[in-house]
PDB file as gemmi writes it, atoms N, CA and C in Angstrom:
CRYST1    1.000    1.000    1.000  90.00  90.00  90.00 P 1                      
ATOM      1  N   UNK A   1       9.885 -32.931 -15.422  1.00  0.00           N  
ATOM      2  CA  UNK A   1      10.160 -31.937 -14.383  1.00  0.00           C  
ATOM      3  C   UNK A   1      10.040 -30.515 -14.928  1.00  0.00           C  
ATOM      4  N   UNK A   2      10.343 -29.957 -16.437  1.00  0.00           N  
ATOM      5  CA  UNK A   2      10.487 -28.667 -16.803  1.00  0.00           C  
ATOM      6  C   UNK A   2       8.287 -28.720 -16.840  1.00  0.00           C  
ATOM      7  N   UNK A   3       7.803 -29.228 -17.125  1.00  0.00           N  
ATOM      8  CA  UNK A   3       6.518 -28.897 -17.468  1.00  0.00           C  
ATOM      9  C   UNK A   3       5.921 -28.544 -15.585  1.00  0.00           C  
ATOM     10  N   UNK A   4       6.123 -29.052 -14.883  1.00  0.00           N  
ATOM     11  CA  UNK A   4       5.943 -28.855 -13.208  1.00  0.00           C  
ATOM     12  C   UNK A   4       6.471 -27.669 -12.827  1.00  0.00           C  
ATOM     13  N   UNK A   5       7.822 -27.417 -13.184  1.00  0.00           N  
ATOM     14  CA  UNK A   5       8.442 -26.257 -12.950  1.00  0.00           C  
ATOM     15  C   UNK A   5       8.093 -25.096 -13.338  1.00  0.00           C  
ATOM     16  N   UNK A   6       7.236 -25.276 -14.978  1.00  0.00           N  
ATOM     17  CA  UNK A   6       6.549 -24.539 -15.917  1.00  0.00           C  
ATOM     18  C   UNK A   6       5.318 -24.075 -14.924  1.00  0.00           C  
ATOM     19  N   UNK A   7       4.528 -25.123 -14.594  1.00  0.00           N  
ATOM     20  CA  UNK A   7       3.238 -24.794 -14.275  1.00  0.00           C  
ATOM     21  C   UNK A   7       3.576 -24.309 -12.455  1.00  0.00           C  
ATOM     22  N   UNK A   8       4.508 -24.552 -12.033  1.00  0.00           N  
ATOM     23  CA  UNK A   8       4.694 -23.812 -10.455  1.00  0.00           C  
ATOM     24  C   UNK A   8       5.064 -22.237 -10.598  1.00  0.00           C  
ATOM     25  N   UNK A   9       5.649 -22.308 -11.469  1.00  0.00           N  
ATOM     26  CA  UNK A   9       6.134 -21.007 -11.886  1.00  0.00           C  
ATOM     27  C   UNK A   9       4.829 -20.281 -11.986  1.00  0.00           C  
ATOM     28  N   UNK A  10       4.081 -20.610 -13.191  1.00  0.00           N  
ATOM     29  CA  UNK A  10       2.296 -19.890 -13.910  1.00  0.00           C  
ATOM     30  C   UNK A  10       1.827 -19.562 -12.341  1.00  0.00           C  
ATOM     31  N   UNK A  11       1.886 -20.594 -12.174  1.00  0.00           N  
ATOM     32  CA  UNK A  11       0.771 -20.633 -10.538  1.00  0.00           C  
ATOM     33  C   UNK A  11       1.431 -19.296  -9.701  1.00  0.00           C  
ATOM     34  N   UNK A  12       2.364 -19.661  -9.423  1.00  0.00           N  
ATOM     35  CA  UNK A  12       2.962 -18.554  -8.498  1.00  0.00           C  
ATOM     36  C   UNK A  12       2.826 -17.072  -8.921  1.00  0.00           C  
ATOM     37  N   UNK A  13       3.340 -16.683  -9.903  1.00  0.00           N  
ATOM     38  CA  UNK A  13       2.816 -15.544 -10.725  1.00  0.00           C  
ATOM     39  C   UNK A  13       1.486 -15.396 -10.417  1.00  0.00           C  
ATOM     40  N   UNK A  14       0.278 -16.174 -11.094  1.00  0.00           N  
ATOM     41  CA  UNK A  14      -0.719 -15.764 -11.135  1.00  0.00           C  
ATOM     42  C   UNK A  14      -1.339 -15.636  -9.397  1.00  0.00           C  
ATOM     43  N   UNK A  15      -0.522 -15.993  -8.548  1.00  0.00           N  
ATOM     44  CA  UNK A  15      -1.184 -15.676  -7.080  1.00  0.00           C  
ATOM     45  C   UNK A  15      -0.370 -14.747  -6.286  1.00  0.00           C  
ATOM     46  N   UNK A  16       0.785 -14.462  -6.756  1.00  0.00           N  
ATOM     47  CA  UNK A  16       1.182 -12.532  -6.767  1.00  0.00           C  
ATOM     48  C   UNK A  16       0.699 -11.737  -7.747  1.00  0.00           C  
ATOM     49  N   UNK A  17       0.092 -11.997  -8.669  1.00  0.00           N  
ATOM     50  CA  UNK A  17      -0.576 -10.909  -9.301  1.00  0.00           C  
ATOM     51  C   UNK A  17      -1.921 -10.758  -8.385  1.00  0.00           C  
ATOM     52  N   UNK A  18      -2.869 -11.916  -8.124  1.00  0.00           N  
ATOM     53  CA  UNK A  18      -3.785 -12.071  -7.076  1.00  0.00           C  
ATOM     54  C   UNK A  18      -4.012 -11.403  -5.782  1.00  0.00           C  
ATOM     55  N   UNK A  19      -2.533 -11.372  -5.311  1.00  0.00           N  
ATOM     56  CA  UNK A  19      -2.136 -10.963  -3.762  1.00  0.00           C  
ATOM     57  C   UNK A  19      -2.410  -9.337  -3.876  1.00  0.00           C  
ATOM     58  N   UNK A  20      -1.517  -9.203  -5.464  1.00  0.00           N  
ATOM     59  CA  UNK A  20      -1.569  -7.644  -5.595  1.00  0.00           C  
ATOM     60  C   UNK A  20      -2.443  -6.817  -5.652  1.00  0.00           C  
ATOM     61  N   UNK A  21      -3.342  -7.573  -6.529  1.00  0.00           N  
ATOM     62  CA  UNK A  21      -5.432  -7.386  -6.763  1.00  0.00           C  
ATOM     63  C   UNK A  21      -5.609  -7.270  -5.830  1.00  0.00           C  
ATOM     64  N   UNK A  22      -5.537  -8.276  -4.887  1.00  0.00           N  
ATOM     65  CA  UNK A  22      -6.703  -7.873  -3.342  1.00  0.00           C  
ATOM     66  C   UNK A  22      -6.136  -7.175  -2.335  1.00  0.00           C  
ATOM     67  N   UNK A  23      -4.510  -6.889  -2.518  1.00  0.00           N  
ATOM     68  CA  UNK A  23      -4.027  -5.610  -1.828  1.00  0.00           C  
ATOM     69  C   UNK A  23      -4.516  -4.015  -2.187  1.00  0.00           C  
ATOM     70  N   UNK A  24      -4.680  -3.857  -3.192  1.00  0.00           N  
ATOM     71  CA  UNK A  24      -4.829  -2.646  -4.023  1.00  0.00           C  
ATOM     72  C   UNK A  24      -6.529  -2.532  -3.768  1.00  0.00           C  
ATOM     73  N   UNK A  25      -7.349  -3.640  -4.101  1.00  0.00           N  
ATOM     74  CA  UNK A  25      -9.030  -3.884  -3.492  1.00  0.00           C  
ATOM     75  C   UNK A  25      -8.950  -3.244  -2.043  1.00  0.00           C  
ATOM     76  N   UNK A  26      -8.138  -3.954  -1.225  1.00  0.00           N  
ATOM     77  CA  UNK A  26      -8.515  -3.754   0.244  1.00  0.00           C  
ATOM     78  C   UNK A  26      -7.563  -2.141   0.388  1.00  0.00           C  
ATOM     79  N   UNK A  27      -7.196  -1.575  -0.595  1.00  0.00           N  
ATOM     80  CA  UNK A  27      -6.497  -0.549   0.051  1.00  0.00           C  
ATOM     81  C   UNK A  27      -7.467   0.563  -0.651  1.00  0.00           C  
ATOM     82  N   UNK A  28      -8.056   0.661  -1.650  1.00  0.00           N  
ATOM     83  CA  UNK A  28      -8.991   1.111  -2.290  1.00  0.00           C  
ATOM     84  C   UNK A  28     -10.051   1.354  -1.311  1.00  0.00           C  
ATOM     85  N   UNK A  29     -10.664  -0.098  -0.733  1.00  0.00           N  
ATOM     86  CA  UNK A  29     -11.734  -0.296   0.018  1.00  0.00           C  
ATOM     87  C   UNK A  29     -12.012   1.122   1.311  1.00  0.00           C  
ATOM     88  N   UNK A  30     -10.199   1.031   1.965  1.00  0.00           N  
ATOM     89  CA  UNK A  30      -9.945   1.215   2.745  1.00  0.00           C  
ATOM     90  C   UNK A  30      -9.953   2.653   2.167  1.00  0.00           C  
ATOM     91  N   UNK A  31      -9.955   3.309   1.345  1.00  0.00           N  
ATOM     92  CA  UNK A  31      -9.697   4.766   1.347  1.00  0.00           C  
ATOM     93  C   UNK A  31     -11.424   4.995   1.087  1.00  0.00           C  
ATOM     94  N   UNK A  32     -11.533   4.603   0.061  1.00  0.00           N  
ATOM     95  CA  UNK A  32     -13.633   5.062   0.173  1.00  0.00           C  
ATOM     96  C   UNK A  32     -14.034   5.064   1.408  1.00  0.00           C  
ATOM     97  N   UNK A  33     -13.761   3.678   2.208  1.00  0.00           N  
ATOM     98  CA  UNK A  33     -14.822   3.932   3.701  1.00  0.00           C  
ATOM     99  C   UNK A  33     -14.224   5.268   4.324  1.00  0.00           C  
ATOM    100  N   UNK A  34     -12.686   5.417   4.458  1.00  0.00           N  
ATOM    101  CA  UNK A  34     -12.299   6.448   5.185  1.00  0.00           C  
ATOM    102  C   UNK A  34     -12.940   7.757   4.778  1.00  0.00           C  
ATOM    103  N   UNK A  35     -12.992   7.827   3.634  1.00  0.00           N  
ATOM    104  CA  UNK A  35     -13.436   9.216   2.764  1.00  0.00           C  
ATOM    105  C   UNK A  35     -15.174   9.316   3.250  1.00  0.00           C  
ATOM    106  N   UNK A  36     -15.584   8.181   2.849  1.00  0.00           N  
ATOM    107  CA  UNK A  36     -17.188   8.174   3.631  1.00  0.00           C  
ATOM    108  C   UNK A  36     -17.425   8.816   4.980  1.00  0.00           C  
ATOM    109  N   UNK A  37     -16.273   8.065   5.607  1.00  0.00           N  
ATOM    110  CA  UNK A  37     -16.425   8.315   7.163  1.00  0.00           C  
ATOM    111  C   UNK A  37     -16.031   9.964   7.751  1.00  0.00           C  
ATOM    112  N   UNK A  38     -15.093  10.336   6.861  1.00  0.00           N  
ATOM    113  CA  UNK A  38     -14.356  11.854   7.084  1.00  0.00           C  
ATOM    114  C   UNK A  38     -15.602  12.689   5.946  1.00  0.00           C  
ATOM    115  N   UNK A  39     -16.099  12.562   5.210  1.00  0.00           N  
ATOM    116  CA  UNK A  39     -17.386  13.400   5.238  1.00  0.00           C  
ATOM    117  C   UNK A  39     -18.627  13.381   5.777  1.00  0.00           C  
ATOM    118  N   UNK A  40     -18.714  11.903   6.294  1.00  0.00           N  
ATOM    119  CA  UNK A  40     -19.927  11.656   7.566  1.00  0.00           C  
ATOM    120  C   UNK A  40     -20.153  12.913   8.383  1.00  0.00           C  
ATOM    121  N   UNK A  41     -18.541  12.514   8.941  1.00  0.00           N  
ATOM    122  CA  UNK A  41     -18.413  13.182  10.487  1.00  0.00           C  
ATOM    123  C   UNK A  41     -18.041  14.651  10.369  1.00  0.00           C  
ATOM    124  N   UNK A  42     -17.422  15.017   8.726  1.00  0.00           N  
ATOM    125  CA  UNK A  42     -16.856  16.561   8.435  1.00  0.00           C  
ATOM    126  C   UNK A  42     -18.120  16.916   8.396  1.00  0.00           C  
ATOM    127  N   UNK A  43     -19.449  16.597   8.140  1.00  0.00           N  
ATOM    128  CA  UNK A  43     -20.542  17.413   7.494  1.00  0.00           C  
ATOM    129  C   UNK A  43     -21.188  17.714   9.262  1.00  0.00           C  
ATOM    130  N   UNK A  44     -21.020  16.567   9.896  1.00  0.00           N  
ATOM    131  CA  UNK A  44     -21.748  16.377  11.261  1.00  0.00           C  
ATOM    132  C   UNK A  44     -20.944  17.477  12.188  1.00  0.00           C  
ATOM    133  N   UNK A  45     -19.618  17.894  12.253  1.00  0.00           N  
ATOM    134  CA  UNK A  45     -18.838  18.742  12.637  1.00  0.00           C  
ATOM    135  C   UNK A  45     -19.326  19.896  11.852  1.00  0.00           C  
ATOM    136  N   UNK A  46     -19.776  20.049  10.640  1.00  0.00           N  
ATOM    137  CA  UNK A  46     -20.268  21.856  10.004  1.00  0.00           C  
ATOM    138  C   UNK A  46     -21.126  22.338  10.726  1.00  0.00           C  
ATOM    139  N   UNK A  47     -22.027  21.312  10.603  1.00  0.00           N  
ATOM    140  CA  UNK A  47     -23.779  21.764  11.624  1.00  0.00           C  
ATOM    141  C   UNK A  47     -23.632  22.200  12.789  1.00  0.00           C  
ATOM    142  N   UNK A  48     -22.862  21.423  13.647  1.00  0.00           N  
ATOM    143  CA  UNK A  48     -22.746  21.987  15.128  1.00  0.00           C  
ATOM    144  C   UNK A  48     -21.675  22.767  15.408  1.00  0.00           C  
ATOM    145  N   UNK A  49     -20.368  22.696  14.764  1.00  0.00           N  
ATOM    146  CA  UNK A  49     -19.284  23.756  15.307  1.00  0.00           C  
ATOM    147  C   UNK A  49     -18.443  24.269  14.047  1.00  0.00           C  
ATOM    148  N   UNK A  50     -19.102  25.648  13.812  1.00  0.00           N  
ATOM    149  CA  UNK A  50     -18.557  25.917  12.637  1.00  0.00           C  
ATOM    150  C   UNK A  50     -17.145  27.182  12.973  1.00  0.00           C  
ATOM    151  N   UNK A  51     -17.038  27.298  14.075  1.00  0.00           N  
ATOM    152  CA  UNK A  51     -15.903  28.023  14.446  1.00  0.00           C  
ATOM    153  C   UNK A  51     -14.277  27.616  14.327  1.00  0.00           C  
ATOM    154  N   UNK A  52     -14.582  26.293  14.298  1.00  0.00           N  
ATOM    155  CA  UNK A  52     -12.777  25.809  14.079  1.00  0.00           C  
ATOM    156  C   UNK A  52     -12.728  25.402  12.761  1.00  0.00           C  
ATOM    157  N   UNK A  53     -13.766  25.358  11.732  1.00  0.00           N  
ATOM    158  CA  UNK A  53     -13.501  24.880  10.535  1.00  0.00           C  
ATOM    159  C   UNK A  53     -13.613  26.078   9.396  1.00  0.00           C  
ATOM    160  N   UNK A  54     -12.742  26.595   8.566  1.00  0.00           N  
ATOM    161  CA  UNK A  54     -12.908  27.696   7.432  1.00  0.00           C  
ATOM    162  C   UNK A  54     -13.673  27.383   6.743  1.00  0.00           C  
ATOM    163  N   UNK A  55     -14.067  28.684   6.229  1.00  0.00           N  
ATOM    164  CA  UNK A  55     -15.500  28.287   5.603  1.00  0.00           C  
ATOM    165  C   UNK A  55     -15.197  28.359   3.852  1.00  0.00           C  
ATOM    166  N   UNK A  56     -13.820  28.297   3.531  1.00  0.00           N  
ATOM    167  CA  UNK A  56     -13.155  28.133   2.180  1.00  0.00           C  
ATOM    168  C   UNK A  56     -12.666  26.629   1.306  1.00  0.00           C  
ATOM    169  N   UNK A  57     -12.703  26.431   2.711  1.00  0.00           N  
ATOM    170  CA  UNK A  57     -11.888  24.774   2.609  1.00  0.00           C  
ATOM    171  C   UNK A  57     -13.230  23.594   1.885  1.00  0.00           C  
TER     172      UNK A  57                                                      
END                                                                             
């Protein structure tokens, strides 16, 4: 029973460390596309309306 307990234990660990990886992946993921998408549309907003945006920023 201690060698089962041993290896449920390993397992479990190693699939919250896992969980944590592909939380931190998908939150990563999630900030590049956003950043992609907010200079897509920031550059597409310079060209046509440059009155509400400073030109310092």
């Amino acid at each position: 029973m201690d060698t089962l307990e041993t290896v449920f234990e390993t397992a479990s660990g190693f699939a919250g460390i896992l969980a944590m990886a592909s939380n931190e992946l998908v939150l990563g993921l999630g900030v590049a596309f956003g950043l992609i998408i907010w200079l897509v549309t920031g550059r597409r907003d310079d060209k046509t309306d440059t009155k509400h945006q400073p030109r310092h920023l």
